[in-house]
N, C-alpha and C positions, 0 to 999 in steps of 0.2 A: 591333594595328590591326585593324579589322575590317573584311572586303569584305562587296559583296554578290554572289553566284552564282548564275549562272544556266546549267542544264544542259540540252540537248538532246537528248532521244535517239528516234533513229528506227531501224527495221531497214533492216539492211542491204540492198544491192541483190539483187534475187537472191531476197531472200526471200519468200514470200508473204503480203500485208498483205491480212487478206480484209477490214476496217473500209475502208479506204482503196477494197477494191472496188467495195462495198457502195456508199461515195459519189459512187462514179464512175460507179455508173448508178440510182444515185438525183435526180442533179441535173437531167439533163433532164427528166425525166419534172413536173420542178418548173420548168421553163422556163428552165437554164440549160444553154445548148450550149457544146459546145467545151472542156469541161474532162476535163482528163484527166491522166495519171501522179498521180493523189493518194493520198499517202502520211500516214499517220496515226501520231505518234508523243507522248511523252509533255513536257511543259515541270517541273521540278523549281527552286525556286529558295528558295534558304536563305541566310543570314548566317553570316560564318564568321570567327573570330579567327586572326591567323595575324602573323608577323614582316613580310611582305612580300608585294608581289602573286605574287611565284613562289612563295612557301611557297604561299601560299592556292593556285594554280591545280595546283602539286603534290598535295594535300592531295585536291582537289577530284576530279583526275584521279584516283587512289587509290581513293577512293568510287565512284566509277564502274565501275574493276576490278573493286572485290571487292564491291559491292555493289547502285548503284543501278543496275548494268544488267547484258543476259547478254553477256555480250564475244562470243560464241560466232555472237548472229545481229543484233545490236542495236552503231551507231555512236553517241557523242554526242561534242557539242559542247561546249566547256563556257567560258563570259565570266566573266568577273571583272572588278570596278569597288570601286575606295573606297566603302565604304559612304555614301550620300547623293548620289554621283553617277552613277548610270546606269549602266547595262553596252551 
């Protein structure tokens, strides 16, 4: 069966995101007040063959481990949907 995934990953709290800094005092200066805690992080979303939605989300969580993030300073989230319907 194939899902489709979608993985989120942001840094941790705690860490320092100078991108996120960056646009948080870039905005006013652009006429937009009032924003603030902005945290910048990466969207990754793939197709994935798998037995089941927990295979896929096991599978998926996996990759995230050892691969698409640093566990070390970076969280992600990660959805899963039947291919063709939305996550």
């Amino acid at each position: 069966m194939i899902f489709d995934v979608q993985v989120e990953v942001l840094l941790r709290p705690g860490i320092a995101d100078p991108a996120g800094s960056t646009i948080e005092r870039s905005l006013p200066t652009l006429g937009f007040d009032g924003v603030r805690d902005v945290r910048v992080g990466k969207s990754i979303r793939f197709s994935l063959d798998a037995a089941d939605e927990a295979a896929a989300r096991a599978l998926a969580g996996d990759m995230c481990a050892r691969f698409l993030t640093n566990p070390v300073i970076e969280d992600a989230v990660v959805s899963v949907a039947a291919a063709g319907g939305g996550s």
